[in-house]
Gaussian input, Z-matrix of N, CA and C with variables (Angstrom, degrees):
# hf/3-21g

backbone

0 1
 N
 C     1     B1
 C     2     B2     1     A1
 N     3     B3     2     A2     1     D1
 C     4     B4     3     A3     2     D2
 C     5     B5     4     A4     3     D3
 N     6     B6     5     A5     4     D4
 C     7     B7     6     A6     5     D5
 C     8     B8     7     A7     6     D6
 N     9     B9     8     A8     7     D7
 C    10    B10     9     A9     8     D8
 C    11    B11    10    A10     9     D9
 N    12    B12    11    A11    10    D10
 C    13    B13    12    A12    11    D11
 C    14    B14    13    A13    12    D12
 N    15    B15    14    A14    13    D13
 C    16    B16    15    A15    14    D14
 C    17    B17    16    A16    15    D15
 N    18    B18    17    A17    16    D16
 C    19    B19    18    A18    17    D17
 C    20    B20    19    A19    18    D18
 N    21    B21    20    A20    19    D19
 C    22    B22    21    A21    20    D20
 C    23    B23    22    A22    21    D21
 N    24    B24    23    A23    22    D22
 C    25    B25    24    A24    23    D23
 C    26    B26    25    A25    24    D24
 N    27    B27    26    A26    25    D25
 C    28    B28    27    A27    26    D26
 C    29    B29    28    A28    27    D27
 N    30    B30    29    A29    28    D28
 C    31    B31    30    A30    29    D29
 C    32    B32    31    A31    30    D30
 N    33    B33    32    A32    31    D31
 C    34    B34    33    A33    32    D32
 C    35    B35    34    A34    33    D33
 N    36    B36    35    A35    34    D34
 C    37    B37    36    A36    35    D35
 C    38    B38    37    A37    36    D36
 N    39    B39    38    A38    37    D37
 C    40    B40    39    A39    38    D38
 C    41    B41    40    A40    39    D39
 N    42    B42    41    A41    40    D40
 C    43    B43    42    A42    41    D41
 C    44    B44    43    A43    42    D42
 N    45    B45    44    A44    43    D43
 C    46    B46    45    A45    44    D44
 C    47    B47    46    A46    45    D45
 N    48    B48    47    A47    46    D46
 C    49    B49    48    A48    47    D47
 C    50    B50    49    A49    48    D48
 N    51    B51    50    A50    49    D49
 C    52    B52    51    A51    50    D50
 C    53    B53    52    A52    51    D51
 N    54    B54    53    A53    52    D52
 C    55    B55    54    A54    53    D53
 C    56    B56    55    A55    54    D54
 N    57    B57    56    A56    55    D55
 C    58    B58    57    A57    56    D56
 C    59    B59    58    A58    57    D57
 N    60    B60    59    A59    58    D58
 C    61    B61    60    A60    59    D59
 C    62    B62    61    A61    60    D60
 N    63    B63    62    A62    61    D61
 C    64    B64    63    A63    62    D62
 C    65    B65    64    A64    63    D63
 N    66    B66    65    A65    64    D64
 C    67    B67    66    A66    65    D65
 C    68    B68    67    A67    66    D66
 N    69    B69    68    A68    67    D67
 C    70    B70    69    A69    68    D68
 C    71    B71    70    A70    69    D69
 N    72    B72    71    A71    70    D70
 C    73    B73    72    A72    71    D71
 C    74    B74    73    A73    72    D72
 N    75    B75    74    A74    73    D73
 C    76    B76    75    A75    74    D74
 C    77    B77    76    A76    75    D75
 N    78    B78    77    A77    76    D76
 C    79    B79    78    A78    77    D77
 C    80    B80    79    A79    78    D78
 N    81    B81    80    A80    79    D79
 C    82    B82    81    A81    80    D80
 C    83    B83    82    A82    81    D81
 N    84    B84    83    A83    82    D82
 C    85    B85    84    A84    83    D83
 C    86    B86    85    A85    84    D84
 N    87    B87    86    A86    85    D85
 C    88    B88    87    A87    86    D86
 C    89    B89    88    A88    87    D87
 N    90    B90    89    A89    88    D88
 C    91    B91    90    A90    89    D89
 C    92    B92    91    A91    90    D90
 N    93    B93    92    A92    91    D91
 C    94    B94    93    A93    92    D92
 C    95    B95    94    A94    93    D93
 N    96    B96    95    A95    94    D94
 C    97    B97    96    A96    95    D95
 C    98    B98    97    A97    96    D96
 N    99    B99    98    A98    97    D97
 C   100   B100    99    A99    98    D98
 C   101   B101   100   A100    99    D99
 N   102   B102   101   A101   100   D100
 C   103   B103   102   A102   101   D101
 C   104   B104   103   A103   102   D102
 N   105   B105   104   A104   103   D103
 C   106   B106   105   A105   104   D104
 C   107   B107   106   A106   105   D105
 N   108   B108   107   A107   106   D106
 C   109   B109   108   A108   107   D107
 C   110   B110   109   A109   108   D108
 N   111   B111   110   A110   109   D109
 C   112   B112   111   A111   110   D110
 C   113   B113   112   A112   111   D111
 N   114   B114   113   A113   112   D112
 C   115   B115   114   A114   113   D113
 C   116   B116   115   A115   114   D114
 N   117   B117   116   A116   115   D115
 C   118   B118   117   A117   116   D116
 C   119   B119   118   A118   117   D117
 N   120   B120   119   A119   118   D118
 C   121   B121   120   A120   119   D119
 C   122   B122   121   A121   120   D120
 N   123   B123   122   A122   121   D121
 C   124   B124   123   A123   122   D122
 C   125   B125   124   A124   123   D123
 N   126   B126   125   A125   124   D124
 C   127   B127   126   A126   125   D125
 C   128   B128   127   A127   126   D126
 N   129   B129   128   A128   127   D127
 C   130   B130   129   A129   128   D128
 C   131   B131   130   A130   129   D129
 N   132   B132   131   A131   130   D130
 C   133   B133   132   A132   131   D131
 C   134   B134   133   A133   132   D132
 N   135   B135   134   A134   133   D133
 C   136   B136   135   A135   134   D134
 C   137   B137   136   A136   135   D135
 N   138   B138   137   A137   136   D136
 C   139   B139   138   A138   137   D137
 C   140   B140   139   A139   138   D138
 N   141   B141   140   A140   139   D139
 C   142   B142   141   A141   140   D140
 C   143   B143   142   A142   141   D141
 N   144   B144   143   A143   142   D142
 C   145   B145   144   A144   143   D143
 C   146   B146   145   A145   144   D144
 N   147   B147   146   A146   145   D145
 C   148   B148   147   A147   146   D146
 C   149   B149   148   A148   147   D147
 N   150   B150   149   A149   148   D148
 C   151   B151   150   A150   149   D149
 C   152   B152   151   A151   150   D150
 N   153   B153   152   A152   151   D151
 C   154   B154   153   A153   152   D152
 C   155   B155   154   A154   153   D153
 N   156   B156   155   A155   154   D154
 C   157   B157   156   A156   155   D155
 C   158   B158   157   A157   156   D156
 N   159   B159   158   A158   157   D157
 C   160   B160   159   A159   158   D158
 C   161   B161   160   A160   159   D159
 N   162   B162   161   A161   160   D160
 C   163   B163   162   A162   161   D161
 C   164   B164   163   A163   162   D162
 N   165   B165   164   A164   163   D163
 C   166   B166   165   A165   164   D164
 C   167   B167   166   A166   165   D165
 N   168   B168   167   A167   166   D166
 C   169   B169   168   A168   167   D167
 C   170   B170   169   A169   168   D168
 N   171   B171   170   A170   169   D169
 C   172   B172   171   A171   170   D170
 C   173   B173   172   A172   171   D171
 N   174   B174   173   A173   172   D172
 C   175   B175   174   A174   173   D173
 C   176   B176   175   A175   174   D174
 N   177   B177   176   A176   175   D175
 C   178   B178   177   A177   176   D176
 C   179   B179   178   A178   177   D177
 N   180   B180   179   A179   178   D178
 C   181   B181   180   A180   179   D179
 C   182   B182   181   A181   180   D180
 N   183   B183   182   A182   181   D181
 C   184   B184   183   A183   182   D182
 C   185   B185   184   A184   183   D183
 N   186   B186   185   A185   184   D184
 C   187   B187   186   A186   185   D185
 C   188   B188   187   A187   186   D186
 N   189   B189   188   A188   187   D187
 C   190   B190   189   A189   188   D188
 C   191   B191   190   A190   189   D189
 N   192   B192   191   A191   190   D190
 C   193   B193   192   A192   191   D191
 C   194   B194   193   A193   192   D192
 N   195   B195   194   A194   193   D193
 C   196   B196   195   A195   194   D194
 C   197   B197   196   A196   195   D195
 N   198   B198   197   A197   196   D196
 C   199   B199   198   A198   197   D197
 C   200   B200   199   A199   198   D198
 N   201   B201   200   A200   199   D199
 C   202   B202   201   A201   200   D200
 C   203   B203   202   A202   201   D201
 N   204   B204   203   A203   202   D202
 C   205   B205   204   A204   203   D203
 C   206   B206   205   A205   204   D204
 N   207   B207   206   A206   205   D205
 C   208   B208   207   A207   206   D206
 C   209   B209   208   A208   207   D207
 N   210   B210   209   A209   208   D208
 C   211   B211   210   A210   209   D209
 C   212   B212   211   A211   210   D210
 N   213   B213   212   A212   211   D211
 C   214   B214   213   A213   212   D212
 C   215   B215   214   A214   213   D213
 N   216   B216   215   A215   214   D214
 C   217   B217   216   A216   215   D215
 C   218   B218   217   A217   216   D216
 N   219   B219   218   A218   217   D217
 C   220   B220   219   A219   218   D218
 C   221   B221   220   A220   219   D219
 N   222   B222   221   A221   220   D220
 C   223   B223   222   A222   221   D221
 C   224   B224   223   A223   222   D222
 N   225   B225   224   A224   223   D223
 C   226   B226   225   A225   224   D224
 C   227   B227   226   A226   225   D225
 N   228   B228   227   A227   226   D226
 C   229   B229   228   A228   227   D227
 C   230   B230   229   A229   228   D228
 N   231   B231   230   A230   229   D229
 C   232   B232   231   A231   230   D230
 C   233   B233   232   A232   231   D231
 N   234   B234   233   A233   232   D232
 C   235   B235   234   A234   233   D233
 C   236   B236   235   A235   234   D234
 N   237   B237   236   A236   235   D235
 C   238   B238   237   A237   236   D236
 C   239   B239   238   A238   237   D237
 N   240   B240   239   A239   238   D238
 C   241   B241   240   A240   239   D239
 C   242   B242   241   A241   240   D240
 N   243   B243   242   A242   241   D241
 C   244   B244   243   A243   242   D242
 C   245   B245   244   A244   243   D243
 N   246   B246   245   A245   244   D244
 C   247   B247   246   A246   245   D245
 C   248   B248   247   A247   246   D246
 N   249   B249   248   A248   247   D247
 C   250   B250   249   A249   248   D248
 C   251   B251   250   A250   249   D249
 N   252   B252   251   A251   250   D250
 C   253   B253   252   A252   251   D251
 C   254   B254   253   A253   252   D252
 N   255   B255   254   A254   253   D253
 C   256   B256   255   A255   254   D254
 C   257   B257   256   A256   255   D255
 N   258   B258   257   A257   256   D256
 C   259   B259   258   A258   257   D257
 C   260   B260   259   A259   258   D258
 N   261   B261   260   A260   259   D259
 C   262   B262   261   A261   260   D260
 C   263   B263   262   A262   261   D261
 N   264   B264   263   A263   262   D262
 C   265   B265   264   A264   263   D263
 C   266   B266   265   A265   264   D264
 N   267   B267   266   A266   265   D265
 C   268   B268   267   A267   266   D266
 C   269   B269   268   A268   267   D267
 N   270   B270   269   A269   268   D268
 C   271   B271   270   A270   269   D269
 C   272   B272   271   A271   270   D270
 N   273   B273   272   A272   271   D271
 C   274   B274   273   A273   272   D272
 C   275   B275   274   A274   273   D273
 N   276   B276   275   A275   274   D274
 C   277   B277   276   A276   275   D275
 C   278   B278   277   A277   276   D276
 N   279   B279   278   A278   277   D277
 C   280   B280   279   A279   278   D278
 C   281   B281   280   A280   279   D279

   B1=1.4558
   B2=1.5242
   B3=1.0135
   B4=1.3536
   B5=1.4471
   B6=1.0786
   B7=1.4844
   B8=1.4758
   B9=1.6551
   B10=2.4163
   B11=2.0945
   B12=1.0350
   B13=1.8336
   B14=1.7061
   B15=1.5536
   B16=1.4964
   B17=1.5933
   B18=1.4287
   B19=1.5699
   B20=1.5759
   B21=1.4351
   B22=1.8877
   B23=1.0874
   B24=1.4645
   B25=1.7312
   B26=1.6487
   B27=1.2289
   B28=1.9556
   B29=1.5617
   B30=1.0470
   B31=1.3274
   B32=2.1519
   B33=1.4427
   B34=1.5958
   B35=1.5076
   B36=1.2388
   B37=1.7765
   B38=1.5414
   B39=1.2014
   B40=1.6038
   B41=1.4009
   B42=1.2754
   B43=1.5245
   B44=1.6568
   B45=1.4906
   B46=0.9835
   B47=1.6221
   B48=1.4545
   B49=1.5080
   B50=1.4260
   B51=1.5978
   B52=1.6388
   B53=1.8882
   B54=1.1689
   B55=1.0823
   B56=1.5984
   B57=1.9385
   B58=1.8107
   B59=1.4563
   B60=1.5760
   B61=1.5491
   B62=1.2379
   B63=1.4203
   B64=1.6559
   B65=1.4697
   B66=1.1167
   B67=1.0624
   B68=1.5024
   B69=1.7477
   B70=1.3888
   B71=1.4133
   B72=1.3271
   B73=1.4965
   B74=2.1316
   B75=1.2137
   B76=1.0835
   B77=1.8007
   B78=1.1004
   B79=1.6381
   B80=2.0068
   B81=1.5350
   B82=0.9870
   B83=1.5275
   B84=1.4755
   B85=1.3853
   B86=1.7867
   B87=1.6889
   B88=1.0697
   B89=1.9751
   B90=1.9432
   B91=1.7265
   B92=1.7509
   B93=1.4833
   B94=1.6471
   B95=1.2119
   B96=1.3408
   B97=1.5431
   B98=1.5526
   B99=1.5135
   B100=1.5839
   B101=1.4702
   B102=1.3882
   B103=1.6409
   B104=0.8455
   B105=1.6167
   B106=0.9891
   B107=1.0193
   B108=1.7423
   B109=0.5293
   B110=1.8645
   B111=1.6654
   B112=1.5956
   B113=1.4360
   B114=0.6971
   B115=1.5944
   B116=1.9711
   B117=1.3121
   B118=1.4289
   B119=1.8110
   B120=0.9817
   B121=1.4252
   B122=1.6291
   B123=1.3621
   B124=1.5542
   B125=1.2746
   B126=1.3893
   B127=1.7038
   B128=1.6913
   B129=1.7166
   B130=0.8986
   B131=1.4705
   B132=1.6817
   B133=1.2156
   B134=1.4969
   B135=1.7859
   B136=1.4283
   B137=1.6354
   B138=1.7515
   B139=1.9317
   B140=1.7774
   B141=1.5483
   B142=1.3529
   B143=1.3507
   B144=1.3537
   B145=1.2496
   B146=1.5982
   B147=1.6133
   B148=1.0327
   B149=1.3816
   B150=1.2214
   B151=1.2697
   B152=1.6014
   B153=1.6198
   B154=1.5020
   B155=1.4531
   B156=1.0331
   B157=1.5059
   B158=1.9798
   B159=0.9952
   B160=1.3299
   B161=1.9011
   B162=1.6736
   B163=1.3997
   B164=1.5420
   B165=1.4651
   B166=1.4470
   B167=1.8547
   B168=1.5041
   B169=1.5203
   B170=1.4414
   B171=1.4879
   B172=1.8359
   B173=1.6872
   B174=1.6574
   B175=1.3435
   B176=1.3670
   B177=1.0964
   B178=2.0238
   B179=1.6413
   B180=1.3270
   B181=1.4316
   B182=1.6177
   B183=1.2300
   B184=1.4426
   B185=1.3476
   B186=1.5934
   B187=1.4245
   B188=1.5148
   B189=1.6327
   B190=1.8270
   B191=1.5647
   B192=1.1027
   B193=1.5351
   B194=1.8541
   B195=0.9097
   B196=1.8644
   B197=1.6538
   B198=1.0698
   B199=1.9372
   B200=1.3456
   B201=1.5584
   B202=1.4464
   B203=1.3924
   B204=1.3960
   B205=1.3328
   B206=1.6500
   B207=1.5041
   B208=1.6986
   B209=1.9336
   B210=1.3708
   B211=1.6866
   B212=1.6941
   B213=1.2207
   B214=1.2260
   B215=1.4537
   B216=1.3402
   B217=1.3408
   B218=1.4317
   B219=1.1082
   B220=2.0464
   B221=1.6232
   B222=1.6737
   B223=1.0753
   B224=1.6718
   B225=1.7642
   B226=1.1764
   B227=1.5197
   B228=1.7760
   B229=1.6947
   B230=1.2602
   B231=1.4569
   B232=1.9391
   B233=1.6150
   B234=1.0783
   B235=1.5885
   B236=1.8452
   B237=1.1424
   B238=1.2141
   B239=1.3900
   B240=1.1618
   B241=1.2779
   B242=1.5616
   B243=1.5471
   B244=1.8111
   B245=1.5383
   B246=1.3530
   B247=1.5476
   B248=1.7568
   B249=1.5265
   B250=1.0765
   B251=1.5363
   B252=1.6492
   B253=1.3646
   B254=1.3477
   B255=1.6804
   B256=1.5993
   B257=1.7399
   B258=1.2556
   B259=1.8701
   B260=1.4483
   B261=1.3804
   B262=1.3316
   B263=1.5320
   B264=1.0976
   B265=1.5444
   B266=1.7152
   B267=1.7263
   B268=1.2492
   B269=1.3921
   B270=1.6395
   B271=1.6133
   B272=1.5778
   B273=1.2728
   B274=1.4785
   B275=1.5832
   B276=1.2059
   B277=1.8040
   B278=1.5106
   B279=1.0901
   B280=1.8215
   B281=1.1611
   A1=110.35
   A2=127.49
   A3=150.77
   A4=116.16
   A5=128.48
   A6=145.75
   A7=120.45
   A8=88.19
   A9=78.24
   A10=78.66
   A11=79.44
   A12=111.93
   A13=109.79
   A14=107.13
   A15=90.47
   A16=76.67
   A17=101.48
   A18=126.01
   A19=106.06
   A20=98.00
   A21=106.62
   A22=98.89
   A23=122.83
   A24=134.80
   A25=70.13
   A26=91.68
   A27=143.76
   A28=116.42
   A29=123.90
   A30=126.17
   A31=89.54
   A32=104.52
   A33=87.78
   A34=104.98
   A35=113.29
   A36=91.93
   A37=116.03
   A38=126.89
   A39=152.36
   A40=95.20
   A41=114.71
   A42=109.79
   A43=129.00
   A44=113.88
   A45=113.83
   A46=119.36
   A47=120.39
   A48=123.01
   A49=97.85
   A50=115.01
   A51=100.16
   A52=89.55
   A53=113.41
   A54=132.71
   A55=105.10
   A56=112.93
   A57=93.60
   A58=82.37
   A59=92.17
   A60=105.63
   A61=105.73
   A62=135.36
   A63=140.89
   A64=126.45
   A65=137.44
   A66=148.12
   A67=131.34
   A68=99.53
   A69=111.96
   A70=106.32
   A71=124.22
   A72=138.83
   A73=103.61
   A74=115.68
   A75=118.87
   A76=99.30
   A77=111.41
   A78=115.82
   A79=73.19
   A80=122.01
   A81=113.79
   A82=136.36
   A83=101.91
   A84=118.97
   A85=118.40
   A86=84.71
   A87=100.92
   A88=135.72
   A89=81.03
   A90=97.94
   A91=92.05
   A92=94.53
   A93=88.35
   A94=114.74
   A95=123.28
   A96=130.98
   A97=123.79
   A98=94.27
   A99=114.39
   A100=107.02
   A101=112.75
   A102=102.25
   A103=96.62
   A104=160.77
   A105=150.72
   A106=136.95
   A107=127.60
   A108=105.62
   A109=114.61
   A110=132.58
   A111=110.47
   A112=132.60
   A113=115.94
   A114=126.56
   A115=94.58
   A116=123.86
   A117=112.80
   A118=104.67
   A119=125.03
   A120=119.53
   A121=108.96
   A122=113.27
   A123=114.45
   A124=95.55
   A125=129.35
   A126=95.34
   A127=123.89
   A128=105.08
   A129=121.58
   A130=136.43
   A131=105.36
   A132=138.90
   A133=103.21
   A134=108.29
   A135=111.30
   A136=101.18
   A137=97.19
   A138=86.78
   A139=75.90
   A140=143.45
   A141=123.32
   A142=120.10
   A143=124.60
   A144=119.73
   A145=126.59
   A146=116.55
   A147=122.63
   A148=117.19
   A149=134.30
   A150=123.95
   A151=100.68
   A152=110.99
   A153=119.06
   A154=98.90
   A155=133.68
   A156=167.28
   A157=119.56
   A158=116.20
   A159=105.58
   A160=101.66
   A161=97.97
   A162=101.72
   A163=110.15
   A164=108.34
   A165=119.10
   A166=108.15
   A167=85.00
   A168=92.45
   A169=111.83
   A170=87.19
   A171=122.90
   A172=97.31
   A173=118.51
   A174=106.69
   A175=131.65
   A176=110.74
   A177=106.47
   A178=85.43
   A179=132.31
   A180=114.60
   A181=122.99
   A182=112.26
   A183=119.58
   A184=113.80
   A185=118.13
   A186=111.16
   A187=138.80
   A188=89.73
   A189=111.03
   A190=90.58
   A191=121.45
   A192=134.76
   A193=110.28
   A194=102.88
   A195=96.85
   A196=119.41
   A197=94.93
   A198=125.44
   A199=99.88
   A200=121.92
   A201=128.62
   A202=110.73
   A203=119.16
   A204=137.47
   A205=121.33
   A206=89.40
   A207=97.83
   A208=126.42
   A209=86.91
   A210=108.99
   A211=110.52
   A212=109.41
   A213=120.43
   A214=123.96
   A215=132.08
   A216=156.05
   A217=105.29
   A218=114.97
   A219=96.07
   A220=114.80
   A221=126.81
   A222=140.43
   A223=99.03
   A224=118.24
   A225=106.47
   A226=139.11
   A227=112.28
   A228=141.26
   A229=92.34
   A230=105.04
   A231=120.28
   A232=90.45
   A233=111.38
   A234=109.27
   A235=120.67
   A236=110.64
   A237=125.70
   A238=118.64
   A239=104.79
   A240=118.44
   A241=126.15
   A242=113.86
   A243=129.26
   A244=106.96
   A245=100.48
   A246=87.62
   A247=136.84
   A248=113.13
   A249=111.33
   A250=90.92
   A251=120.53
   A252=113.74
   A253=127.12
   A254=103.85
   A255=100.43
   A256=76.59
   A257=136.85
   A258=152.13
   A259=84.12
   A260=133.59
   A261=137.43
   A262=95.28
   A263=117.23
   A264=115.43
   A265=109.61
   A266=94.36
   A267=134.45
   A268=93.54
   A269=136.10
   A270=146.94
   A271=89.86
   A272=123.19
   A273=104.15
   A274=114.90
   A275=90.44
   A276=108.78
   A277=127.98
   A278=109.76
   A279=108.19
   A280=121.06
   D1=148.29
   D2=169.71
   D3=-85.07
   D4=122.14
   D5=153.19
   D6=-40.47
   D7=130.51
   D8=-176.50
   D9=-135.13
   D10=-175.74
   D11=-163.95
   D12=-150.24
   D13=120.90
   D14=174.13
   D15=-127.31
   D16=150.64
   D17=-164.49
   D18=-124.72
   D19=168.38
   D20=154.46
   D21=-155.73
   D22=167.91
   D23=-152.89
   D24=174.10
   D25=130.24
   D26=153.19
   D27=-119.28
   D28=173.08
   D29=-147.10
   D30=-120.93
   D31=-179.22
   D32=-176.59
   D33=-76.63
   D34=-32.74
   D35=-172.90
   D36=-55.32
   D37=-40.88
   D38=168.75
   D39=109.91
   D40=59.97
   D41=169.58
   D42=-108.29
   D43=-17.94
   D44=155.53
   D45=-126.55
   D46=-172.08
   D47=-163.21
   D48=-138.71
   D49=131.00
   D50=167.12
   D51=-126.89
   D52=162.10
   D53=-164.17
   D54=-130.40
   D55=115.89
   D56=177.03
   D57=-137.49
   D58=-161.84
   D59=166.10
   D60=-147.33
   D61=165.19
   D62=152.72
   D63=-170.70
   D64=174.86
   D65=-174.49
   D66=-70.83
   D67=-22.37
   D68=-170.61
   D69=-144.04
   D70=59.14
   D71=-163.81
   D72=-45.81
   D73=-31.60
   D74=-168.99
   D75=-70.95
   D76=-39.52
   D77=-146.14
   D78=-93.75
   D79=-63.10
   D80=-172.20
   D81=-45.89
   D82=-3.14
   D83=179.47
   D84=-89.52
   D85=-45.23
   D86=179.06
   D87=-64.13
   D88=-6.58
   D89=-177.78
   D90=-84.06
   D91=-39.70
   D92=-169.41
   D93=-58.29
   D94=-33.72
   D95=-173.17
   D96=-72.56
   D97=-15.50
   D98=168.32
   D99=-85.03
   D100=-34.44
   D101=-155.72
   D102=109.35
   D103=-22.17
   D104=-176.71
   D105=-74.58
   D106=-5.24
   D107=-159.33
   D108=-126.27
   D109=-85.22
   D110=144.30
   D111=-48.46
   D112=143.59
   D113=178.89
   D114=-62.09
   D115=-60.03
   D116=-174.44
   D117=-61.96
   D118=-25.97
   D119=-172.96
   D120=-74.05
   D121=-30.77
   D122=-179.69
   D123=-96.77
   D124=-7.40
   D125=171.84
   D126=-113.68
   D127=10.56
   D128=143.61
   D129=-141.29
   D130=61.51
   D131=171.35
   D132=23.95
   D133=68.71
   D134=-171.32
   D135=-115.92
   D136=80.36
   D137=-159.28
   D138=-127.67
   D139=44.39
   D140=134.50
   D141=-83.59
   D142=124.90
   D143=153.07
   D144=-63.39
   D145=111.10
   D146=179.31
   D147=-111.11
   D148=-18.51
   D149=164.46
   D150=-149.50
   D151=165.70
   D152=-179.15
   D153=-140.33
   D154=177.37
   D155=-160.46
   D156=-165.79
   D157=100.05
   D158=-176.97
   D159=-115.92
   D160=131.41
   D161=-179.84
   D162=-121.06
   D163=166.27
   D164=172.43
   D165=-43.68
   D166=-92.35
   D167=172.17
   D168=-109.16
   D169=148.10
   D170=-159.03
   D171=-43.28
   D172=-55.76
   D173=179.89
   D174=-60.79
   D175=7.86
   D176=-179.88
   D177=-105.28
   D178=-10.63
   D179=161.43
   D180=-79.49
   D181=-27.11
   D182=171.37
   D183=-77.60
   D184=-21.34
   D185=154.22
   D186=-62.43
   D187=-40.84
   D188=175.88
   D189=-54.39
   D190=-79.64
   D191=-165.79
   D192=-36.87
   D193=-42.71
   D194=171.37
   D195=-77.11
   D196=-28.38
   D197=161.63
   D198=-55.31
   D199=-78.20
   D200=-174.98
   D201=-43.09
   D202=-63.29
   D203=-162.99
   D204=-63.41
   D205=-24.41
   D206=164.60
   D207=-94.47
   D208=9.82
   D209=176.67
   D210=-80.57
   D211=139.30
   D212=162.18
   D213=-67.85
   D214=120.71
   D215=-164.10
   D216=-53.43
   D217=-30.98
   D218=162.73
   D219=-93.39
   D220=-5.74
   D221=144.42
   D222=-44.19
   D223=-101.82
   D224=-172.63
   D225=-29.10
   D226=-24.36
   D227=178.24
   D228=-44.36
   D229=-56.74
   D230=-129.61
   D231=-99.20
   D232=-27.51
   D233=167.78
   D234=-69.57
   D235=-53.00
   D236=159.89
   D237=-28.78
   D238=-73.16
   D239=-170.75
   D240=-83.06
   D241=-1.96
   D242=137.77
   D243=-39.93
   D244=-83.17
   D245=177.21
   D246=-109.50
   D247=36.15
   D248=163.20
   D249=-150.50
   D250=98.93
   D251=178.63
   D252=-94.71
   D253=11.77
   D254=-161.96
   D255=-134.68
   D256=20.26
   D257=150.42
   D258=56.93
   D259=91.19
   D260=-175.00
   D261=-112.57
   D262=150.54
   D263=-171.78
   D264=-107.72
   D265=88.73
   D266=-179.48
   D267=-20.46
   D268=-75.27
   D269=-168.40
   D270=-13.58
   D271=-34.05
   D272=-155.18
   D273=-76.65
   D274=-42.28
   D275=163.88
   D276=-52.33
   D277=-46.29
   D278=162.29
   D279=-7.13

């Protein structure tokens, strides 16, 4: 089995939230940080990593992620901020 990752990245002000998933959270970060990578993440420069999820196999992360994504935005907050309360930009840790 293959490894999946469901993530979130906010931008520096912390004003918005994007929600993905993938296989290679390191490299997938690294598109965002280019610009390269969602279209909503480069057009509202949503390239902090603030929280991760790491799974066995890749599809129970693409499940979390449609799960996540249908959550209400002080839901995703209050999750976040369980385990990263001071929103440190996870990328660094990789």
């Amino acid at each position: 089995m293959e490894k999946g990752y469901v993530y979130i990245t906010t931008n520096k002000n912390f004003k918005v939230l994007y929600v993905g998933a993938t296989k290679n959270l390191k490299s997938r970060m690294g598109h965002h940080k280019k610009g390269t990578g969602a279209v909503f993440t480069k057009k509202y420069n949503a390239t902090v990593l603030i929280y991760f999820e790491e799974f066995v196999d890749y599809k129970d992360a693409f499940v979390r992620e449609k799960q996540l994504k249908n959550w209400h935005k002080d839901w995703k907050w209050n999750l976040v901020k369980v385990l990263n309360p001071e929103l440190k930009d996870l990328y660094l840790e990789l």
